[in-house]
C-alpha positions in Angstrom: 0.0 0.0 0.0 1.7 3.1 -1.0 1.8 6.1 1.5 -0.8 8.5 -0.2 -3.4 5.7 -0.3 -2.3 4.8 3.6 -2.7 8.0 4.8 -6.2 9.0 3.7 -8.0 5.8 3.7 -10.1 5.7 6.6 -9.7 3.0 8.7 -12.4 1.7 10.6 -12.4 -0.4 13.7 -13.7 -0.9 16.8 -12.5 -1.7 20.7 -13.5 -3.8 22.9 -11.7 -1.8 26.2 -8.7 -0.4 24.7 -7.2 -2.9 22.1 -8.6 -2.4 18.7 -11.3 -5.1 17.3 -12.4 -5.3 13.2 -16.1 -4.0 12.5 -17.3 -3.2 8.8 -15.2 -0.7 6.9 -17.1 2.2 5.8 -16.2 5.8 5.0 -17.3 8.5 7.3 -17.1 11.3 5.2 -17.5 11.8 1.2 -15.3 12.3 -1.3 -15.6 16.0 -1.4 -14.9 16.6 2.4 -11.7 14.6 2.1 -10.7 16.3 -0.6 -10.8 19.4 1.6 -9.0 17.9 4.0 -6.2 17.0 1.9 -6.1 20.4 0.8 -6.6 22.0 4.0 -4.0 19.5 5.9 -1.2 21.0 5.3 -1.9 24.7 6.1 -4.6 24.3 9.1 -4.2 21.7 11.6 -7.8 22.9 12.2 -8.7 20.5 9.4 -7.8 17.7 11.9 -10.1 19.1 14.8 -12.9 18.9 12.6 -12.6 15.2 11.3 -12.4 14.5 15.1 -15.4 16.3 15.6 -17.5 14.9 12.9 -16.5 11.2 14.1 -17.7 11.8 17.8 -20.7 13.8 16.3 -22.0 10.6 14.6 -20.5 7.6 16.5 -20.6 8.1 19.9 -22.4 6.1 21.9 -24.2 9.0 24.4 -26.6 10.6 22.0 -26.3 13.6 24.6 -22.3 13.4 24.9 -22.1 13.3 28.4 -25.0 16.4 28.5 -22.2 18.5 26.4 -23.5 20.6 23.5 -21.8 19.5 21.5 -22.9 21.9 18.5 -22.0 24.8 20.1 -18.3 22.9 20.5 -17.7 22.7 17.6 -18.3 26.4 16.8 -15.8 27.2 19.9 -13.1 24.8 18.5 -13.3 26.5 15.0 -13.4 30.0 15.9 -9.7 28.9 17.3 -6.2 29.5 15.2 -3.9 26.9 15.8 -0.5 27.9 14.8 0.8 24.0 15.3 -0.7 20.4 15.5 0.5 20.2 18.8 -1.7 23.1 19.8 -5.0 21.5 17.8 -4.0 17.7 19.3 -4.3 19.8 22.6 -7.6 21.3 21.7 -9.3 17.7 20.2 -7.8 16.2 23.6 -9.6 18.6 25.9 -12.9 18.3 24.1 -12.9 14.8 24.1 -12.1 14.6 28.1 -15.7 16.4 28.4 -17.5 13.1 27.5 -15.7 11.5 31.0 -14.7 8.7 28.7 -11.6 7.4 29.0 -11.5 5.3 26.2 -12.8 7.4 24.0 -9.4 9.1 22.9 -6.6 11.0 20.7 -3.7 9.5 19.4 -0.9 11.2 17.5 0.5 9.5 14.6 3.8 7.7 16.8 0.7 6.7 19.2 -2.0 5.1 16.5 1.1 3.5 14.6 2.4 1.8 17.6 -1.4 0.4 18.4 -2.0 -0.8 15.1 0.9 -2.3 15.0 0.3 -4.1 18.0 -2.9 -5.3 17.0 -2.0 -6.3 13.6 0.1 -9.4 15.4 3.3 -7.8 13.3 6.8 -5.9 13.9 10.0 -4.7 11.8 12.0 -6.6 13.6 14.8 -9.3 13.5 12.5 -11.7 15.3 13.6 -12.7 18.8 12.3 -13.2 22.1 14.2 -12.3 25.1 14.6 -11.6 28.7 17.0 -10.0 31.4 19.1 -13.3 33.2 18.1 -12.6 36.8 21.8 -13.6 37.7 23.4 -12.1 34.9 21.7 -9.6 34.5 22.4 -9.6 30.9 19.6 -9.4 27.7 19.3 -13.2 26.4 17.9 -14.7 23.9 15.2 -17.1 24.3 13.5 -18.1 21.1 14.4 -17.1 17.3 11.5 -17.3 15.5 10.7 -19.6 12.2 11.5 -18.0 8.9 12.9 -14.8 11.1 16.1 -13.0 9.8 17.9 -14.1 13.7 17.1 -17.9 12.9 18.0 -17.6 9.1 21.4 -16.3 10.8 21.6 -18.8 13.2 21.1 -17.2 16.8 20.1 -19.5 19.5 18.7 -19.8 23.1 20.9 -18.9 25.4 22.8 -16.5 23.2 23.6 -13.6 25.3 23.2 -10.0 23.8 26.0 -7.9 24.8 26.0 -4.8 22.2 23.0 -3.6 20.0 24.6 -1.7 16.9 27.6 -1.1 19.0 25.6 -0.2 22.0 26.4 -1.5 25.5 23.4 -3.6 27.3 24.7 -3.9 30.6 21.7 -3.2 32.9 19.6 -2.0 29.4 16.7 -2.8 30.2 14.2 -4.8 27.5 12.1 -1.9 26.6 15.1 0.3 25.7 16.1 -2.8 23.6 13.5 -3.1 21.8 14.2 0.6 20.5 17.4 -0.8 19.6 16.5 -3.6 17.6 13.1 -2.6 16.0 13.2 -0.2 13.0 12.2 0.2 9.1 12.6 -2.8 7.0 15.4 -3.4 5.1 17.6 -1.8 7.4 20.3 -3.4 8.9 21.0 -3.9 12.4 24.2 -5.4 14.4 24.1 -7.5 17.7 27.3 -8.2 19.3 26.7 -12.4 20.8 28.1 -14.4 23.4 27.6 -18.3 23.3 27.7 -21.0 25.9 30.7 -22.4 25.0 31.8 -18.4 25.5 32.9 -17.6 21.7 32.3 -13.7 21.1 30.8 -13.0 17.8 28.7 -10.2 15.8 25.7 -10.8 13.1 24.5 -8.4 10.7 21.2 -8.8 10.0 18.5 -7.3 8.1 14.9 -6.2 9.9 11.9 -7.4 8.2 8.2 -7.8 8.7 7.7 -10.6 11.6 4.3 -12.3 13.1 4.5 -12.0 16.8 3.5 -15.2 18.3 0.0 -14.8 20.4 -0.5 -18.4 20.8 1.8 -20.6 23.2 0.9 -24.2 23.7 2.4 -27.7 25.0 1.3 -31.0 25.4 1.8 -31.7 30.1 1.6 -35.5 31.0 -0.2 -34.6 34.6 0.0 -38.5 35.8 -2.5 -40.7 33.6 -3.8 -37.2 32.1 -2.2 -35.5 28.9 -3.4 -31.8 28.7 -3.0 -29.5 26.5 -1.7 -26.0 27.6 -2.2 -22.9 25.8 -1.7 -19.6 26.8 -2.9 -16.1 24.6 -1.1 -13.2 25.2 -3.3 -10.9 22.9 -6.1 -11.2 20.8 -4.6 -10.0 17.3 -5.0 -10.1 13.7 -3.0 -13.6 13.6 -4.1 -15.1 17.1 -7.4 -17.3 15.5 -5.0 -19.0 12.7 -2.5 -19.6 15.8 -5.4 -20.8 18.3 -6.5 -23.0 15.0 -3.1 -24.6 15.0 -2.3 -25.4 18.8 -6.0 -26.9 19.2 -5.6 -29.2 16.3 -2.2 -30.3 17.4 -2.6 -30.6 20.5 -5.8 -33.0 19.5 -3.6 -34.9 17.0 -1.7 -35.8 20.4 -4.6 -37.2 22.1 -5.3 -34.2 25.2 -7.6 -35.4 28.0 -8.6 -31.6 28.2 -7.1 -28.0 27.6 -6.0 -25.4 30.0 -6.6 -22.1 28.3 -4.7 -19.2 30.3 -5.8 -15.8 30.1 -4.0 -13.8 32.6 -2.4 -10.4 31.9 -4.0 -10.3 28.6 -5.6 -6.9 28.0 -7.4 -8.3 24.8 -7.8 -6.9 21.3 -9.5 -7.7 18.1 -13.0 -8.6 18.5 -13.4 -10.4 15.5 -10.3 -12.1 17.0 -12.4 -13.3 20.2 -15.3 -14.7 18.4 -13.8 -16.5 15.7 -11.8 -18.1 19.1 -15.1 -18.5 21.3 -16.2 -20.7 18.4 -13.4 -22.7 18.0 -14.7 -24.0 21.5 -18.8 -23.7 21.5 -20.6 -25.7 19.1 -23.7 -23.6 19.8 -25.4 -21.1 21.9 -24.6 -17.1 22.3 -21.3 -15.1 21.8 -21.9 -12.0 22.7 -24.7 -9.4 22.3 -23.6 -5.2 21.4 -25.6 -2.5 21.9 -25.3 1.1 19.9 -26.8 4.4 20.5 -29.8 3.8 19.0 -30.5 1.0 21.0 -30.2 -1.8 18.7 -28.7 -5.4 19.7 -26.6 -7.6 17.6 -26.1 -10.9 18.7 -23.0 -13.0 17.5 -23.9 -16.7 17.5 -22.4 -20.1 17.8 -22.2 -21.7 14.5 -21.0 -25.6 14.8 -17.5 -24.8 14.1 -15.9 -26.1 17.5 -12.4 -27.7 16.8 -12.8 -30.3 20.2 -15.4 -31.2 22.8 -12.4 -31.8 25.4 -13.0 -30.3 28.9 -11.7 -27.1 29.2 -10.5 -25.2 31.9 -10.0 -21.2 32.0 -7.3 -19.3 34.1 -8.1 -15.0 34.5 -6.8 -12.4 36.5 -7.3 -8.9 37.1 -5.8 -8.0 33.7 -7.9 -10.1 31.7 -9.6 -7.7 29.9 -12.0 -6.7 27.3 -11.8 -9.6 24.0 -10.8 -11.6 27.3 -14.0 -10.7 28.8 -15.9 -11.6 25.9 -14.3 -15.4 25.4 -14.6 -16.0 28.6 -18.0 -14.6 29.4 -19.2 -16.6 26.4 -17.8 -20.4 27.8 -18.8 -19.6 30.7 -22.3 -18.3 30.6 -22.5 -21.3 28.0 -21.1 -23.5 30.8 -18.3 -24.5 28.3 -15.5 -23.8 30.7 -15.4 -23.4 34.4 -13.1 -20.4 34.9 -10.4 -20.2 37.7 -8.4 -17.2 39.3 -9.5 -13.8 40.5 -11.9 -11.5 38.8 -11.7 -10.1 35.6 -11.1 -6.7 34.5 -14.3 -5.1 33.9 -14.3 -3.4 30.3 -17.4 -4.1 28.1 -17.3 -1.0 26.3 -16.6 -1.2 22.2 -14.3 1.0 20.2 -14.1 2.4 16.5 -10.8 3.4 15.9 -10.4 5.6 13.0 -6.8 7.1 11.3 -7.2 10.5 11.0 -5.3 12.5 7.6 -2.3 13.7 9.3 -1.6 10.1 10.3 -2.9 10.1 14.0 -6.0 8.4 15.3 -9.0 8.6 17.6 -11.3 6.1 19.3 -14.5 6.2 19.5 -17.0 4.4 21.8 -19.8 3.2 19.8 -21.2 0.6 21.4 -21.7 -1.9 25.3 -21.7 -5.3 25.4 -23.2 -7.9 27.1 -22.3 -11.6 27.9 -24.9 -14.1 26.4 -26.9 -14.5 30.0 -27.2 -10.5 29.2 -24.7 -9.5 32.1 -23.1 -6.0 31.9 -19.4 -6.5 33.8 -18.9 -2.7 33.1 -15.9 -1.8 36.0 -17.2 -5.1 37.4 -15.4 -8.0 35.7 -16.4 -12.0 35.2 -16.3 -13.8 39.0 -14.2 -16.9 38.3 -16.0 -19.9 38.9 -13.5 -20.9 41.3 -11.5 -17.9 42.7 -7.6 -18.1 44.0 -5.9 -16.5 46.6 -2.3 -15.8 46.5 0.1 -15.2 49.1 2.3 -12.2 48.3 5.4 -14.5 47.8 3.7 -16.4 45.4 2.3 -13.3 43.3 6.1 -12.5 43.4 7.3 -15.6 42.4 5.1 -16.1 38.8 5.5 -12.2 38.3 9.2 -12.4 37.9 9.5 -16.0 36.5 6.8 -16.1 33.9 8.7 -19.7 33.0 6.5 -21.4 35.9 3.1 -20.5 34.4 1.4 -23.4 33.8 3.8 -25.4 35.7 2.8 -27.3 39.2 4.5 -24.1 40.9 1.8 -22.5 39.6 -1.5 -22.5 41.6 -3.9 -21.0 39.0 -2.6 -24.2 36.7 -2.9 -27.0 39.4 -6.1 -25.8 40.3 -7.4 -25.9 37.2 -5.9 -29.7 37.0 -8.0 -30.4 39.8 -11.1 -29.0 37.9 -10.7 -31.1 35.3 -10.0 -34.5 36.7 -13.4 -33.9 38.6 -15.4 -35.5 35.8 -12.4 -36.4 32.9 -14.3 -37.1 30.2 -17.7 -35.0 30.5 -18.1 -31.2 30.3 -16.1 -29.9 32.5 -18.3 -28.1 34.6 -20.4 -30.7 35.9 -20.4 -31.5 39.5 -17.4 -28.8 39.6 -18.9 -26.0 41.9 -19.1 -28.4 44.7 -15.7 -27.6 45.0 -15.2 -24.4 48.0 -14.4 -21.6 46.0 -11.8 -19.5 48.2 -12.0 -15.4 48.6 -9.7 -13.8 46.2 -7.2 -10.9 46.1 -6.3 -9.7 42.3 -3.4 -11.0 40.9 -1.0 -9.6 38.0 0.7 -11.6 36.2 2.8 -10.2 33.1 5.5 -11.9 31.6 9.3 -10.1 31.0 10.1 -11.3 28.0 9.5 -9.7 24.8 9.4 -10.4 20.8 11.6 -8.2 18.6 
């Protein structure tokens, strides 16, 4: 896609929370208006304010925007001279913060970039995952990605980073890395390497386009039981074909049931979370949106489910949004029986929309409900069974994201004990006899990261 096309194709999306999620693609404005933008772009930031204006006008979900007028906004915004885009961003900032809504929101171009680049499941990288070496202290690898320039090159595991581009990483820290090492494509980056067998080396290589990986999974023989083990970071534009993937392998190696952790992700694409939440549910309810006018959609169950295996669910207090809706769905469904501490609490949806300077703006357009029609608005999904942590072990899977879904982890070994109540039935049959314990929220967020 070249940049002119890029730039002034309106881009239409929705959120579910704060991660974007696809709806229909549609142009807001006509022809003629954008070809007054265009025009207008480059000697009025003002231009800007408007589109941002006209979205909110016609999208958001409060007809009576929070009791603002919102007419006679307008007129005050454009009766303004902005001399700068910073000093119109700072305008279409303040007028948005009137609607109390903190999702609804400005981005400037670095900001909307970075999110849709998030979302998209993709990065200019060199393709890597790596982490800080609690002893060390040093930046080591601990995955090169298939078909990435690093494993093309022949970086391993354990390889330990000690110069980005001639940069020193003692005590860098990953984000200031990742700086480092992401950049344009087709640009060529150096890391200076040391290996196990502590041969010093460097390797050129050349950034390119790589998929993060969403999707982790393994096959765990728990005693007599094999279960399958998958944990999704994000819900992003390449997490369904990855789900797709560990389900049906996992299946091709026989699993007694699935663990499916949640924890610490924030969500994403909503298409993303349904296309999943059918993967499990033969039939029955998704999720049901509401809009401004008041009218309901309700996303269905279609007989697409990949397995009938028992399936356990683990959450926390950053499971959020496109979290929220998968997990809402098994469970209302009674799917899943869902383990940990309560859900975030976001059930508001999104349109995010590139602006013709190159920045963004979401747009709430829409609430959602889970299919027994519960709003978890700043309430969140109660786990089916809830967990409570001492502080040690909150520290522990916080700074060694290696043990999750290991039997040092509680969330997993609870949800082992879930499972084997009834082995080969639905999972959630006979299992609330079990004592649920009173729960404290729990983070968990792993440190490593994918470059």
């Amino acid at each position: 896609m070249n940049q002119s096309a890029k730039r002034y194709s309106p881009l239409q999306v929705a959120l579910i929370g704060g991660i974007i999620a696809t709806t229909a693609t549609f142009s807001a404005f006509g022809p003629a208006w954008c070809r007054s933008v265009r025009a207008a772009l480059h000697d009025s930031p003002k231009a800007v304010v408007d589109q941002v204006w006209q979205l909110v006008n016609r999208e958001y979900v409060d007809s009576s925007f929070n009791q603002q007028d919102w007419k006679s906004l307008r007129r005050n915004l454009l009766s303004k001279q902005y001399t700068s885009r910073e000093e119109a961003y700072e305008a279409i900032g303040k007028a948005l913060k009137s609607l109390n809504d903190p999702y609804t929101r400005f981005m400037k171009p670095q900001q909307y970039q970075a999110l849709t680049r998030q979302t998209s499941g993709e990065i200019s990288g060199i393709g890597i995952r790596m982490e800080v070496n609690e002893r060390t202290k040093r930046l080591v690898v601990l995955e090169a990605l298939e078909n990435s320039p690093a494993k093309k090159a022949g970086v391993n595991p354990g390889d330990e980073i000690l110069a980005i581009n001639g940069k020193s990483t003692r005590q860098m820290k990953i984000e200031e890395a990742s700086k480092l090492i992401r950049g344009k494509v087709g640009t060529v980056i150096t890391l200076r390497l040391r290996r196990r067998n502590n041969s010093y080396f460097n390797v050129r290589l050349t950034r390119q386009n790589i998929e993060v990986p969403t999707v982790l999974y393994s096959l765990k023989s728990e005693g007599n039981r094999r279960v399958g083990y998958i944990r999704l970071r994000e819900f992003s534009a390449h997490a369904s074909e990855h789900m797709t993937k560990a389900i049906v392998d996992l299946n091709n190696q026989r699993v007694d049931g699935f663990v499916l952790d949640l924890r610490g992700n924030p969500g994403g694409l909503l298409n993303a979370s349904i296309e999943i939440a059918k993967m499990w549910l033969d039939k029955g309810d998704i999720v049901r949106t509401v809009d401004r006018k008041g009218e309901s959609k309700q996303t269905k169950a279609n007989g697409t489910a990949l397995t009938k295996k028992p399936l356990a669910i683990l959450v926390d207090g950053e499971s959020a949004s496109a979290s929220e809706i998968l997990t809402g769905a098994l469970k209302d469904n009674k799917r899943a029986v869902v383990i940990g501490s309560q859900t975030y609490g976001k059930a508001l949806v999104q349109s995010v929309h590139e602006l013709a300077d190159g920045s963004g703006v979401a747009i709430t357009i829409a609430h959602y409900y889970t299919p027994n029609g519960t709003d978890i608005n700043y309430k969140g999904i109660v786990p089916d069974i809830k967990i409570n942590l001492t502080s040690s072990q909150m520290r522990l899977l916080s700074s060694n994201p290696k043990l999750l879904g290991t039997k040092k982890d509680p969330y997993y070994t609870r949800a082992l004990s879930a499972l084997s109540i009834n082995k080969y039935a639905n999972p959630v049959v006979n299992i609330y006899s079990d004592k649920p314990v009173i729960i404290k929220p729990v983070v968990i967020k792993a440190s490593d990261r994918s470059f």
